[in-house]
C-alpha positions as protocol buffer text, in pm:
chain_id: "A"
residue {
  index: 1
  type: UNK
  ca { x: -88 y: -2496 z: 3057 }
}
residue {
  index: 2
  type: UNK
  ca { x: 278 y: -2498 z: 3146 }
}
residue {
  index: 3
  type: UNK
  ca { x: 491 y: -2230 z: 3080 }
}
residue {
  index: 4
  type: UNK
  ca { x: 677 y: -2442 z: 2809 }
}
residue {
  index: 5
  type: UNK
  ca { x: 314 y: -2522 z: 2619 }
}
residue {
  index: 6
  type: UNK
  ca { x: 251 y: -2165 z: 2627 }
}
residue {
  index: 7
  type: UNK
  ca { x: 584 y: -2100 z: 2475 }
}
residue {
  index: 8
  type: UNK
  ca { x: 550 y: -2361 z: 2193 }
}
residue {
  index: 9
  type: UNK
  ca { x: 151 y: -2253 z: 2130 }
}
residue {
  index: 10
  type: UNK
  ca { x: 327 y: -1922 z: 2100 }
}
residue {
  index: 11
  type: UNK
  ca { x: 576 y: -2008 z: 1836 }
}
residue {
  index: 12
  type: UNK
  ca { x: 355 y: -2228 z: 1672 }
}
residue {
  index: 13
  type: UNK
  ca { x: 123 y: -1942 z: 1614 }
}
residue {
  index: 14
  type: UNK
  ca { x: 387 y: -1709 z: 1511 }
}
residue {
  index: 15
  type: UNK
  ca { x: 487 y: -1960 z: 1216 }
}
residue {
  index: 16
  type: UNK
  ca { x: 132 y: -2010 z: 1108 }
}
residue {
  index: 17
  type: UNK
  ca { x: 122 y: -1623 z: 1064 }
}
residue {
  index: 18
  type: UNK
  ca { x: 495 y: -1636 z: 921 }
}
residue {
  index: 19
  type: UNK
  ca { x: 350 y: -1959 z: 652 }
}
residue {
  index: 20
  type: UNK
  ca { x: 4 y: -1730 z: 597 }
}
residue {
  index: 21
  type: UNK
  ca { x: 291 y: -1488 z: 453 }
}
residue {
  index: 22
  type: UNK
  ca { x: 20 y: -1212 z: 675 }
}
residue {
  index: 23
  type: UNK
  ca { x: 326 y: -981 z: 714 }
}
residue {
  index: 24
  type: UNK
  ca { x: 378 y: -967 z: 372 }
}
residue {
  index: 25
  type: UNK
  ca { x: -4 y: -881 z: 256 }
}
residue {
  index: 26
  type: UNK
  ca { x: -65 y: -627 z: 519 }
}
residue {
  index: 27
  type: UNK
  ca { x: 292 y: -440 z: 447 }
}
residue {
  index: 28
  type: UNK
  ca { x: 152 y: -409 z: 28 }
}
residue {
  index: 29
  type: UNK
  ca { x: -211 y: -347 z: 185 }
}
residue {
  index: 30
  type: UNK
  ca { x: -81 y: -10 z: 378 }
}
residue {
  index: 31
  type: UNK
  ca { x: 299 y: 35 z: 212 }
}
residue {
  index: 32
  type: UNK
  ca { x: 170 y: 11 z: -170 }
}
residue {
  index: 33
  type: UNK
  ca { x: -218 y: 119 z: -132 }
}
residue {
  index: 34
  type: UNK
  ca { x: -339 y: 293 z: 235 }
}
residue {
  index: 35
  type: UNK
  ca { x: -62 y: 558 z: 322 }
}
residue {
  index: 36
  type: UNK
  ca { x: -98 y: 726 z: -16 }
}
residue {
  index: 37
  type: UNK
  ca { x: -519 y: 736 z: 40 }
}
residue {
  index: 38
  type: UNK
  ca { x: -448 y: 1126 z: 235 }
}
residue {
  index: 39
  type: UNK
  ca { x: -329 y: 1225 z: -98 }
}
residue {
  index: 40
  type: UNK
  ca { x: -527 y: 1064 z: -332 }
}
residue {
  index: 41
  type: UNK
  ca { x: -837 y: 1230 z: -140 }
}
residue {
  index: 42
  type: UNK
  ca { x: -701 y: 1553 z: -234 }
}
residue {
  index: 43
  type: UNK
  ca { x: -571 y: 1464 z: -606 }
}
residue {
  index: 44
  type: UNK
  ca { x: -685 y: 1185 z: -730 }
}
residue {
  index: 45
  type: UNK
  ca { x: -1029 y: 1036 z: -536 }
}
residue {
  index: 46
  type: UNK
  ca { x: -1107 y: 816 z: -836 }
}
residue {
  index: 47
  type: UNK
  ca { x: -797 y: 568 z: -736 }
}
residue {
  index: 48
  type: UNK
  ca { x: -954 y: 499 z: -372 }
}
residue {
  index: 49
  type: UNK
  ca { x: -1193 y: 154 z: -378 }
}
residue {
  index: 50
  type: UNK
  ca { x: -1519 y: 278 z: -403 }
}
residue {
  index: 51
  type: UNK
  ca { x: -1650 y: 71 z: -99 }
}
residue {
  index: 52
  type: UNK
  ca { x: -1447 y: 211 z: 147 }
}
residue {
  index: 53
  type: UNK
  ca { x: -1381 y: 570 z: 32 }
}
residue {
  index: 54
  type: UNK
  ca { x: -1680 y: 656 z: 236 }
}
residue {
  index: 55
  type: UNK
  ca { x: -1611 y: 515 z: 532 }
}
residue {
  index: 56
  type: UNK
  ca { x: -1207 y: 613 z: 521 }
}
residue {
  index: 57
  type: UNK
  ca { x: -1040 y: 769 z: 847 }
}
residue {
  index: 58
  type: UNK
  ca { x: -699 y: 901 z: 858 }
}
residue {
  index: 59
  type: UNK
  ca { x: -420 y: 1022 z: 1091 }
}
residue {
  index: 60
  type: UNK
  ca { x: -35 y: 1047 z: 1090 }
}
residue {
  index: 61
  type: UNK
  ca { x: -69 y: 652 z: 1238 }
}
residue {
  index: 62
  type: UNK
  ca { x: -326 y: 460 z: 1108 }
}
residue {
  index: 63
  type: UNK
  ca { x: -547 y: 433 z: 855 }
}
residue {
  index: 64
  type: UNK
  ca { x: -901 y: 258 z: 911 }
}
residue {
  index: 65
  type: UNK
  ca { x: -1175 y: 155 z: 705 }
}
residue {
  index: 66
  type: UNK
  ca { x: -1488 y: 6 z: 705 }
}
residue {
  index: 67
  type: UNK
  ca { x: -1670 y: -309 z: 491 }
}
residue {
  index: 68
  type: UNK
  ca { x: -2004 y: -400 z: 562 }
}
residue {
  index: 69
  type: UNK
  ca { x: -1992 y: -425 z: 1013 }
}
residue {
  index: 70
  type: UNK
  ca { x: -1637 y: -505 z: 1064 }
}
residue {
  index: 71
  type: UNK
  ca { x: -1408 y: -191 z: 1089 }
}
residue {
  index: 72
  type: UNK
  ca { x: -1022 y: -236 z: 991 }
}
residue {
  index: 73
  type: UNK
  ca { x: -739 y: 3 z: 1141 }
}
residue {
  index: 74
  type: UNK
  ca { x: -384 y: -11 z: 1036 }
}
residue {
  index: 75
  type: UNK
  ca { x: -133 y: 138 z: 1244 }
}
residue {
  index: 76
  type: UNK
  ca { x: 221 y: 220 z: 1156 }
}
residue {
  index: 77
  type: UNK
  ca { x: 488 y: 324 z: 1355 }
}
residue {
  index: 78
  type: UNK
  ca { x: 834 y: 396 z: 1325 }
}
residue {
  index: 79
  type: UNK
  ca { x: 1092 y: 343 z: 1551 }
}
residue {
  index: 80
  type: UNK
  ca { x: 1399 y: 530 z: 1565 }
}
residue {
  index: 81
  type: UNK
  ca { x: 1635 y: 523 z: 1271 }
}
residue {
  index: 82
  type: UNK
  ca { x: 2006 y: 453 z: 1321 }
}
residue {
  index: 83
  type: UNK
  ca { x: 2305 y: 518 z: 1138 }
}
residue {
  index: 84
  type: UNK
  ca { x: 2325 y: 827 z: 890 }
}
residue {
  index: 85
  type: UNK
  ca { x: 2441 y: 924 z: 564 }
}
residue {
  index: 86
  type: UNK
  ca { x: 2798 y: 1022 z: 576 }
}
residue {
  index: 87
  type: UNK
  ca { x: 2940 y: 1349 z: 365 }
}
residue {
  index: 88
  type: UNK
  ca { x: 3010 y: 1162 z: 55 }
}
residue {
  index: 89
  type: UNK
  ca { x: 2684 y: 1011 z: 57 }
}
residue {
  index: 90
  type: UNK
  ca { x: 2765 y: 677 z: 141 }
}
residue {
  index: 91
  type: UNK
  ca { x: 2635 y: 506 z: 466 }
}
residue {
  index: 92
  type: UNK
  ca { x: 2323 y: 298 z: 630 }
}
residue {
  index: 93
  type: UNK
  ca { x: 2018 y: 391 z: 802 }
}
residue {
  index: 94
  type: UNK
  ca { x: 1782 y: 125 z: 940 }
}
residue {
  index: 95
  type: UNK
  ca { x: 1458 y: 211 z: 1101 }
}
residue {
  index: 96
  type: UNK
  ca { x: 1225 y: 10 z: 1273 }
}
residue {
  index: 97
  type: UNK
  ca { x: 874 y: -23 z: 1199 }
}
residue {
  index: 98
  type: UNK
  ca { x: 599 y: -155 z: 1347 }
}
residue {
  index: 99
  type: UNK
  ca { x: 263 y: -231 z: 1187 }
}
residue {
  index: 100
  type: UNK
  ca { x: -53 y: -375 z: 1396 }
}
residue {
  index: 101
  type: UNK
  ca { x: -423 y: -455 z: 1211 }
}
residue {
  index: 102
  type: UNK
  ca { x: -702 y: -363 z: 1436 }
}
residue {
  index: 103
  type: UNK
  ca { x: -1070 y: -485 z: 1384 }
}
residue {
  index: 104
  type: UNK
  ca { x: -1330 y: -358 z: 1523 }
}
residue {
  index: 105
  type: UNK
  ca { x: -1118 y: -205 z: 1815 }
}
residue {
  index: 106
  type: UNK
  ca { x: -956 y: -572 z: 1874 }
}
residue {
  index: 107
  type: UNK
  ca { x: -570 y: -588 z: 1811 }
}
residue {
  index: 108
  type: UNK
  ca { x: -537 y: -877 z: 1625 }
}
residue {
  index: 109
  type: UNK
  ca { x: -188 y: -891 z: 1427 }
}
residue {
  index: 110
  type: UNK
  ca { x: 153 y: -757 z: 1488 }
}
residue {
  index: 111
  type: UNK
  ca { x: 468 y: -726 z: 1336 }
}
residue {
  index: 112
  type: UNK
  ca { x: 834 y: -601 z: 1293 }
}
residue {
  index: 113
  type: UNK
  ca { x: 1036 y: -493 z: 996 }
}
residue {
  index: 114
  type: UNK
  ca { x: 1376 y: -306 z: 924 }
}
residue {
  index: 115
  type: UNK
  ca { x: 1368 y: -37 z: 666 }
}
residue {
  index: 116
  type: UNK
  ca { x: 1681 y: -51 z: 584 }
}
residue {
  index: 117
  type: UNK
  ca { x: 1853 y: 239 z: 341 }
}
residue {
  index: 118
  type: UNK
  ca { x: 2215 y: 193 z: 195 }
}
residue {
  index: 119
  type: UNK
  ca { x: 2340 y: 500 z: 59 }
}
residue {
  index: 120
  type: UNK
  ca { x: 2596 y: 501 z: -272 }
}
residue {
  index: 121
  type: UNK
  ca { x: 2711 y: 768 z: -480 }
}
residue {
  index: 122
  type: UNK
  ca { x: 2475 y: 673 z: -786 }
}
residue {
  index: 123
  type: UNK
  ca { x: 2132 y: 651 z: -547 }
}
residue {
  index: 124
  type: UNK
  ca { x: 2003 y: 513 z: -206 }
}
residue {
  index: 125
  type: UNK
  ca { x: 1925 y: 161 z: -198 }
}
residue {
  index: 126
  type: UNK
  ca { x: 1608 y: 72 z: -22 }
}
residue {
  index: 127
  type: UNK
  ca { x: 1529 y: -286 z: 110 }
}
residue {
  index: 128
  type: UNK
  ca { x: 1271 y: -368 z: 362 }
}
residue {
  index: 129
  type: UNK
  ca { x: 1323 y: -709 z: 619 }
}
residue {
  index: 130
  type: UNK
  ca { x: 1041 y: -860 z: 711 }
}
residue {
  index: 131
  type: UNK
  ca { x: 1080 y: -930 z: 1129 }
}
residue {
  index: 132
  type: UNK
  ca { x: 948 y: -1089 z: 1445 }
}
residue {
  index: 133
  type: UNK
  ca { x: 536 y: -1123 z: 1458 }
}
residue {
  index: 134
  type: UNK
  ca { x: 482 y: -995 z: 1786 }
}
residue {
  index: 135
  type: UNK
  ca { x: 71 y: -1015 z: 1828 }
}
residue {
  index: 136
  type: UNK
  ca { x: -160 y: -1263 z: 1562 }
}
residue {
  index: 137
  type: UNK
  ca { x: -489 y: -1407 z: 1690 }
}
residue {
  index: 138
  type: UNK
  ca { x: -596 y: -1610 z: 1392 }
}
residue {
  index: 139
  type: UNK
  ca { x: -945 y: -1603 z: 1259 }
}
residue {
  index: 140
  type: UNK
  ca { x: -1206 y: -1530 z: 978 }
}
residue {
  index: 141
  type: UNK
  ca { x: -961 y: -1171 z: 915 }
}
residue {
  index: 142
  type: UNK
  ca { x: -742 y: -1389 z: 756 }
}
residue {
  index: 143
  type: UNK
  ca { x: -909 y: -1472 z: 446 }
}
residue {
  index: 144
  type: UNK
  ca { x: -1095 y: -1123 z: 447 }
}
residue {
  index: 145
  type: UNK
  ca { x: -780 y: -915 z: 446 }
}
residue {
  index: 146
  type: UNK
  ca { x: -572 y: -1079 z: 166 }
}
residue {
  index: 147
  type: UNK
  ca { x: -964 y: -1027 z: -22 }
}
residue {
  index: 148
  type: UNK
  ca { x: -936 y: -661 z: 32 }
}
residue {
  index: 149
  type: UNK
  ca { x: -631 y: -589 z: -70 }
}
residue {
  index: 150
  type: UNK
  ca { x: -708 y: -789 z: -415 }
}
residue {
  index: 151
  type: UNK
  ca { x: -1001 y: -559 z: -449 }
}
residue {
  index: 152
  type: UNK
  ca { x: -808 y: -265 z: -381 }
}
residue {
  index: 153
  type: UNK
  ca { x: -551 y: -379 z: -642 }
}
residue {
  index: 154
  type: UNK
  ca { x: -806 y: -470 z: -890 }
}
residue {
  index: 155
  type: UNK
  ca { x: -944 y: -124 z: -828 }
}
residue {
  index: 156
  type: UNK
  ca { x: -653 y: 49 z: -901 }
}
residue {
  index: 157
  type: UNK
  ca { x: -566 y: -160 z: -1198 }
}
residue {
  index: 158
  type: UNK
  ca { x: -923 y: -86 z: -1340 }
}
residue {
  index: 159
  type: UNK
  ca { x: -871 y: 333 z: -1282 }
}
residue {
  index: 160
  type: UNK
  ca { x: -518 y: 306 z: -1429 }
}
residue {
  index: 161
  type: UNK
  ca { x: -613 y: 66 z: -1783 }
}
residue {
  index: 162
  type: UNK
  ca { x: -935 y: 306 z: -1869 }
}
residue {
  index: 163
  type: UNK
  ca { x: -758 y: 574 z: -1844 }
}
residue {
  index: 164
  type: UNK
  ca { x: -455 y: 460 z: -2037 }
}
residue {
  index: 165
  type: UNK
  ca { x: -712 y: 294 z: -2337 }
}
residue {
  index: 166
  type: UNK
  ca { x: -722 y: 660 z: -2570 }
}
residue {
  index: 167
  type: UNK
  ca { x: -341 y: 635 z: -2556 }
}
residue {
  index: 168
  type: UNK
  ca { x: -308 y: 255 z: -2629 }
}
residue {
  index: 169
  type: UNK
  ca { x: -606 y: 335 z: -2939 }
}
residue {
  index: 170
  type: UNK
  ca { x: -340 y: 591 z: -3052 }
}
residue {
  index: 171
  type: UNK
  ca { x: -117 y: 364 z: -3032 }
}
residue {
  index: 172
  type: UNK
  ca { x: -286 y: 88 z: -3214 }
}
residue {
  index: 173
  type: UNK
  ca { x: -381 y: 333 z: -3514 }
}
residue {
  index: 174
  type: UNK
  ca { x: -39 y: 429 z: -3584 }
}
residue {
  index: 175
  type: UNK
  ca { x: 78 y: 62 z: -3519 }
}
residue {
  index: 176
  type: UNK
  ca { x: -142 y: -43 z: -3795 }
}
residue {
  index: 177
  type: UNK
  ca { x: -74 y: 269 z: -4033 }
}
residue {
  index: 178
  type: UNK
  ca { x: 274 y: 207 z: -4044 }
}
residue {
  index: 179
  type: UNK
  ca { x: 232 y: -126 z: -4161 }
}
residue {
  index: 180
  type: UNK
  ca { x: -41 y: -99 z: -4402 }
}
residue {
  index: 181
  type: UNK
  ca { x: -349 y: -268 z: -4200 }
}
């Protein structure tokens, strides 16, 4: 291949991952679910996914799991954060980040985001910009991956509505005492 087929294979492969929106599930897979699993060990085990409690490894920069052979590491990484918080509170920060997805030793996907943080009197304001996919070689992952993460959710979802159902029965009760059911 010439150097300009490699380049458009390249960015051809990039969009697919871009249009596969993989940045986007592997960001909620660790941001929203993995990098609280340390603590949820400690406090609250029953909110990890059964299947891969077991088989859970963790470190400062990854997390990795196992289902069934295939053995799933995600690293984060952040870069160094620019701009600070001036004495009245007001200012940006943005930070680099890098996530990669591992399986079974094999780096397989890549990519960049900005954390960016805007600081105002009232609060910080926290916004995260998807970036450049920097590593994606495409296969059966793909499908597997977004399936995790709908697990994990469902998990979570499950843990979270049982134990909520004594107060929503409360709830109900009194609903239906005050209006004469």
């Amino acid at each position: 291949m010439e150097p300009e087929e490699i380049r458009a294979e390249i960015e051809r492969r990039r969009k697919r991952a871009i249009d596969l929106k993989l940045r986007e599930t592997l960001w909620t897979l660790y941001n929203s679910h993995l990098r609280f699993y340390a603590e949820h060990l400690k406090k609250d085990p029953k909110m990890i996914d059964p299947s891969i409690k077991d088989t859970l490894e963790l470190s400062n920069s990854f997390v990795q799991f196992r289902v069934e052979t295939m053995t799933y590491r995600v690293f984060h990484k952040d870069g160094p954060t620019e701009g600070s918080p001036g004495s009245n509170f007001q200012g940006t920060t943005r930070t680099p980040v890098t996530i990669a997805l591992l399986i079974n030793d094999e780096r397989v996907f890549e990519f960049e985001l900005k954390r960016i943080v805007r600081y105002t009197p009232e609060m910080p304001l926290f916004n995260e910009v998807m970036d450049n996919v920097t590593c994606f070689i495409e296969g059966p992952w793909v499908t597997e991956i977004a399936e995790h993460l709908e697990r994990i959710k469902a998990h979570e979802k499950c843990v979270r509505e049982t134990r909520q159902a004594p107060k929503l029965q409360q709830k109900l009760r009194e609903d239906m005492k005050r209006f004469g059911l």
